[in-house]
C-alpha atoms as one frame of an Amber mdcrd trajectory, in Angstrom:
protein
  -8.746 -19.194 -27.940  -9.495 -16.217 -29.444 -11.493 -13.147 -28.761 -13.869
 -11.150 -30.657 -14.207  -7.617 -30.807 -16.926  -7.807 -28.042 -14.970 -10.078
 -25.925 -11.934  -7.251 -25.749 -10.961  -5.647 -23.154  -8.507  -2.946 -22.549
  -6.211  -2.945 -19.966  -7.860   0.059 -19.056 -11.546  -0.797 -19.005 -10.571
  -3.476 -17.237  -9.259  -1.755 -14.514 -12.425   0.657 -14.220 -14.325  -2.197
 -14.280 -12.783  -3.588 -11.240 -12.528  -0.738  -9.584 -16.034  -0.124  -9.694
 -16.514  -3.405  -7.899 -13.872  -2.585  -5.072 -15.723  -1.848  -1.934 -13.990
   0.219   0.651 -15.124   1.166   4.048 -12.507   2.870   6.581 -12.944   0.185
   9.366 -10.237  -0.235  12.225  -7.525  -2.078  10.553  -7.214   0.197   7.776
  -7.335   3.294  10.029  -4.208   1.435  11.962  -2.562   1.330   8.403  -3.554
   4.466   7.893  -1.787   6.180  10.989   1.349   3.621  10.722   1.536   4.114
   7.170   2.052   8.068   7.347   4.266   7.972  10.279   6.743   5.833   8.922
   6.316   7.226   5.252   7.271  11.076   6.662   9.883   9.535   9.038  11.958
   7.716   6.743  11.698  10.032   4.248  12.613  12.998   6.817  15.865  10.849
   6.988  16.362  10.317   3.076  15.597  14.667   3.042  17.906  15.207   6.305
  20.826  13.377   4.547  20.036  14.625   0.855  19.903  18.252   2.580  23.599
  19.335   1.127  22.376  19.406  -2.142  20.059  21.435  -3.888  16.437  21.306
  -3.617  15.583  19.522  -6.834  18.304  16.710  -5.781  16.650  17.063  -2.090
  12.668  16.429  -3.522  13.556  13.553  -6.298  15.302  11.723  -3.598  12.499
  12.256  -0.925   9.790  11.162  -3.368  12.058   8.215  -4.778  12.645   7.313
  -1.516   9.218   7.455  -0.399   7.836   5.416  -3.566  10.506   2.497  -2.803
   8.918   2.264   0.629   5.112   3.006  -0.445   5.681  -0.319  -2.720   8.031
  -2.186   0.367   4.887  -1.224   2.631   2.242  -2.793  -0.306   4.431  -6.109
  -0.593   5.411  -6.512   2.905   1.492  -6.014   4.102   0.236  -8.364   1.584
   2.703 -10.984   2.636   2.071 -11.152   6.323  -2.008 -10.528   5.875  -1.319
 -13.429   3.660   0.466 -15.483   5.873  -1.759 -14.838   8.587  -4.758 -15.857
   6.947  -3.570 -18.695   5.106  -2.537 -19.669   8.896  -6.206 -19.462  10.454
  -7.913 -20.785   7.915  -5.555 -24.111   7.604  -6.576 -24.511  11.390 -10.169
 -23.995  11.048  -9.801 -26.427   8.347  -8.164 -29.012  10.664 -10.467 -28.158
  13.528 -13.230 -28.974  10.779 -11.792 -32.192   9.496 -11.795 -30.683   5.952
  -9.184 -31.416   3.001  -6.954 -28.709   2.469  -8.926 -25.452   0.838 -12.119
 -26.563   1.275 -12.799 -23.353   2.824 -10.933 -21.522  -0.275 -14.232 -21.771
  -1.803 -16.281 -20.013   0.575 -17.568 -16.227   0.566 -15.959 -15.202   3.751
 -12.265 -16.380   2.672 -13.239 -14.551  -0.418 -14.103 -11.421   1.460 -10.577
 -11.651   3.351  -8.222 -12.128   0.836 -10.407  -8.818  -0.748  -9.938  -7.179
   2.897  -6.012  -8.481   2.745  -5.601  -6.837  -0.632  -7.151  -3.535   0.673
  -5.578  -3.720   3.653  -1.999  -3.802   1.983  -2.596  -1.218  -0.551  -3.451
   0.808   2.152  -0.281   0.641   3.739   1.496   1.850   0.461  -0.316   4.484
  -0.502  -0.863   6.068   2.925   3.552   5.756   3.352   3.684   7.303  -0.094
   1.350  10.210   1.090   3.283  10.311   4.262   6.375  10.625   2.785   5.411
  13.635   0.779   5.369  15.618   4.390   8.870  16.097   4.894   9.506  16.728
   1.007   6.211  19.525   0.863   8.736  22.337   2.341  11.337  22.118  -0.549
   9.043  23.305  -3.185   7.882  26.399  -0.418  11.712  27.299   1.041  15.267
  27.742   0.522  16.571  24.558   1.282  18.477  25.519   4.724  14.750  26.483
   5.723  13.363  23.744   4.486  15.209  21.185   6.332  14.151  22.899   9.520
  10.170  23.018   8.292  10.200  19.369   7.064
């Protein structure tokens, strides 16, 4: 199947097009993300900093934010897995409880709306550990690094 010129899409556009769809509202879940995400983004990465701290402070910051990126995308994957998990879980018992085939309720508006919120909810995660991480890595680009260790 082919597409016209009409029917083309870059990648791009395509994005902004979804994005201007995505709904976000800060509710209590995501706050919890939030909070967890920055505390273990700036702890881990404290300890990546901590034991990169003999080196110089260009060494010191690319392995603080490479460290914190690998664990931003860990936090997006391992969120979306176990949101996942857990609602594929309820909704194959509501399901039973119904006597309904397996995803029936795939179809409806509110599993829609959680596998959006489970998406959301997981990028989240990432992002806010990627933000967190920058905490400890901040100093280095302010102080010498024997300061820096001490600020971060």
């Amino acid at each position: 199947m082919e597409l016209s010129n009409d029917d083309e899409q870059s990648p791009l556009s395509w994005v902004f097009e979804k994005f201007k769809k995505f709904k976000f509202e800060l509710n209590e879940t995501k706050l919890r993300y939030v909070v967890r995400g920055i505390i273990d983004g700036s702890l881990s990465t404290l300890g990546v900093v901590i034991g990169a701290s003999g080196g110089d402070s260009s060494l010191i910051i690319a392995a603080g934010i490479g460290g914190g990126i690998a664990n931003g995308l860990s936090n997006i994957l391992g969120a979306l897995t176990a949101e996942k998990a857990s609602l594929e879980k309820e909704r194959e018992m509501q399901e039973r409880s119904l006597l309904k085939e397996n995803g029936y309720l795939k179809k409806t508006v509110f599993y829609k709306r959680a596998v959006h919120e489970t998406i959301v909810c997981g990028f989240v995660d990432g992002i806010s550990t990627m933000l967190g991480s920058m905490l400890p890595v901040v100093p280095f680009f302010i102080f010498e690094p024997k300061m820096a260790v001490i600020v971060a």
